[in-house]
N, C-alpha and C positions, 0 to 999 in steps of 0.2 A: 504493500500500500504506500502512496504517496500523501503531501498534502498541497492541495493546491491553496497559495495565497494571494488575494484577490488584493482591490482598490477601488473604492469608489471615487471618480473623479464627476463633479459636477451630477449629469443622468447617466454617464456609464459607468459601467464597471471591466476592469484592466482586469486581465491577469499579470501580476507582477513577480512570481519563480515556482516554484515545484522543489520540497524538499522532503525528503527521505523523512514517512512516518516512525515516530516514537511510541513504544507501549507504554504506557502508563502504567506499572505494577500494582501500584497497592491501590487502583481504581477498577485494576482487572480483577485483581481478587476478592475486591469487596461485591463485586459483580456474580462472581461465581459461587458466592460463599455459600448460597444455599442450592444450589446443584452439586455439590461436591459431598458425594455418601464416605459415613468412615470405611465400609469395605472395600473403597475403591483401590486399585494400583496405582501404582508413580505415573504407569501408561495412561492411564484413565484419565488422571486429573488433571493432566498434560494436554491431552486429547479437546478435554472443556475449557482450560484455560486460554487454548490457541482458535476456537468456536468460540469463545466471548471476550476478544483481545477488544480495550478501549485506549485510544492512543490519546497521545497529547498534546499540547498545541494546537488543538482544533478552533479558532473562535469565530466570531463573527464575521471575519472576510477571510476565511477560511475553511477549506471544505477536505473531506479525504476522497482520492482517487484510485481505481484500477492503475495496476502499473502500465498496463496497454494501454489505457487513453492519456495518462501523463507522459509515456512515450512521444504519444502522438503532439499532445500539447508543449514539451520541450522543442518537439522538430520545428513548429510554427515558430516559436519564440526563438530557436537558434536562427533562421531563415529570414526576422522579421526586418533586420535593415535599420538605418536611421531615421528616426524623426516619424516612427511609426510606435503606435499601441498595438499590442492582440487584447480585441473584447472578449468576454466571456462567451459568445457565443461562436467564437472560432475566426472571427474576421478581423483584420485589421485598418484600423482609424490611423487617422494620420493626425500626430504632435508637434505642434510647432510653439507651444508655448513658451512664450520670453523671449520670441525669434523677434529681430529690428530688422526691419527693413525700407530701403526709400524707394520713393515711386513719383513720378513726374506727371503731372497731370494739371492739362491745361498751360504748360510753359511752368509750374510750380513745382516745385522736389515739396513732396512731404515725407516725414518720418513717420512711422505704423510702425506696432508694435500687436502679436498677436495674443490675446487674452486666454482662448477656450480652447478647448481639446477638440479635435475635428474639423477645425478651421485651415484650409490649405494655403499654401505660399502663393499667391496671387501669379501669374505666370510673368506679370510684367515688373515683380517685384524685385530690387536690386541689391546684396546683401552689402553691410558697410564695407566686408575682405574685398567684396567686386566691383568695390566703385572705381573708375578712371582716375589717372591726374584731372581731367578736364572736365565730370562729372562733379569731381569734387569741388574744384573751382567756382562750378556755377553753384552750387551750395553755399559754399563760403561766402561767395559773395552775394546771393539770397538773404543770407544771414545777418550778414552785415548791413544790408540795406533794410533788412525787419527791425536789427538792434537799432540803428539811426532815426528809423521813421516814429520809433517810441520815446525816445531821448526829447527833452523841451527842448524849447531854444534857445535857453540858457547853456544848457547841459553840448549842445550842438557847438555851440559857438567854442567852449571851451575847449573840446576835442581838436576842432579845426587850429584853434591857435597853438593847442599843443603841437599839432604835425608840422604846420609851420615853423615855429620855433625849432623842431630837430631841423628843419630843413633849412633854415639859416646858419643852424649849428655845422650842419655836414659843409655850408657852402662857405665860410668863416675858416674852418679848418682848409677847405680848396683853395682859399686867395691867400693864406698864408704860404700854401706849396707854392703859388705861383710868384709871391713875394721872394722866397729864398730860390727863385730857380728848379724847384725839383718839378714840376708843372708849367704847361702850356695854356694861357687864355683860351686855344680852339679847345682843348680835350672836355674844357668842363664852360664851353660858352653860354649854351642854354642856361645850367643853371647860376651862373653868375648874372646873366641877363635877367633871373626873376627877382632878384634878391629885394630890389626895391619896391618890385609890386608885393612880394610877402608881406612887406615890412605896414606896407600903404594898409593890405587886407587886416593883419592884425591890428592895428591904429584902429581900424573903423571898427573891428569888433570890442576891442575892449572901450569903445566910446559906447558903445550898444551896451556891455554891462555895466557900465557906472551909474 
C-alpha cells in the first residue's frame, strides 16, 4: 500500500507525492484485539493482524492507494514537466503562479503577474530572462516618462536642474582639458556650445521656484 498526499489549491485539488504506507502497530492491534482467540497460533494471529493492518499518516489530504495505481500515479507525476499540476482526477493543469511577465499592448508594455492555478502564459507574453536590449529600452523609458508625468512641477523643475548642473559639471571639467592643452575645442564643440543656454534654463527655473 501507498499513500497518496493531496493539496487543495483554491477549487482543485493536486496531487503533491506518493509515499511508502506505515502500519500503525498498537492501532493495529487495538483493532484486532477482539478477533484474536487464546487458542490461536503465532500463524493465526499473524494471519489477522496482516487482514486488519491500519496505517499511519493517513489525514485529510491524504488517502491510501493500491501499489498499481500509485504506480501509475508516480509515472504521470514523473512525466509531468514544468509549470504543470496533476489533478486528482489524472489530468494535468497548468501553474504558473508568481510567473511576471510583460506584454505590449496598444504601443504600452504592461507588467502581469499571474495569480490562480490554471491560468496559462498568454502566448504573447514576454518573460523578464526574454526581454531584448531594445525591448527593455522602450520600458525604461515608458517608465520614466510615467515617473515624470507624476512628479509636480516643483518636483520637475528640480530634477531638470539637477541634470543640468552634472552637465555643466562634465563640461567645466572639458574647458579645463582644453585650457591645459590635453583637448581640442572641435572634440567637445556641441557641448561647450550649450553651456550658456544651461546656465540661461536653470536661471529661469530657479526664478520659477522662488
Amino acid at each position: 500500500m501507498k499513500i497518496l498526499y493531496k493539496q487543495k489549491i483554491g477549487e482543485q485539488t493536486i496531487v503533491q507525492s506518493i509515499a511508502g504506507a506505515v502500519v500503525d502497530t498498537a492501532k493495529t492491534m487495538e483493532k484486532i484485539s477482539a478477533l484474536i482467540a487464546a487458542d490461536m497460533t503465532e500463524a493465526e494471529r499473524q494471519i489477522v493482524f496482516n487482514d486488519n493492518l491500519v496505517y499511519a499518516m493517513v489525514g485529510e489530504e491524504a488517502e491510501l492507494i493500491e501499489d498499481t495505481t500509485a504506480g501509475q500515479i508516480q509515472a504521470k507525476l514523473d512525466a509531468m514537466g514544468d509549470n504543470k499540476k496533476l489533478l486528482e482526477n489524472g489530468e494535468y493543469i497548468e501553474d504558473h503562479r508568481g510567473v511576471e511577465y510583460w506584454i505590449k499592448n496598444s504601443g504600452t508594455w504592461l507588467k502581469e503577474k499571474i495569480e490562480e492555478i490554471g491560468v496559462p502564459l498568454p502566448a504573447v507574453a514576454i518573460l523578464q530572462e526574454n526581454i531584448t536590449p531594445e525591448q527593455q529600452k522602450e520600458i525604461y523609458d515608458q517608465q520614466e516618462e510615467e515617473r515624470l508625468a507624476s512628479l509636480t512641477p516643483e518636483q520637475r523643475a528640480k530634477e531638470r536642474i539637477a541634470v543640468l548642473k552634472r552637465e555643466l559639471a562634465e563640461t567645466d571639467y572639458i574647458a579645463a582639458k582644453i585650457a591645459e592643452g590635453s583637448a581640442t575645442v572641435d572634440e567637445y564643440a556641441d557641448a561647450i556650445a550649450q553651456r550658456q543656454t544651461w546656465r540661461q534654463e536653470i536661471n529661469s527655473l530657479e526664478e520659477v521656484l522662488t
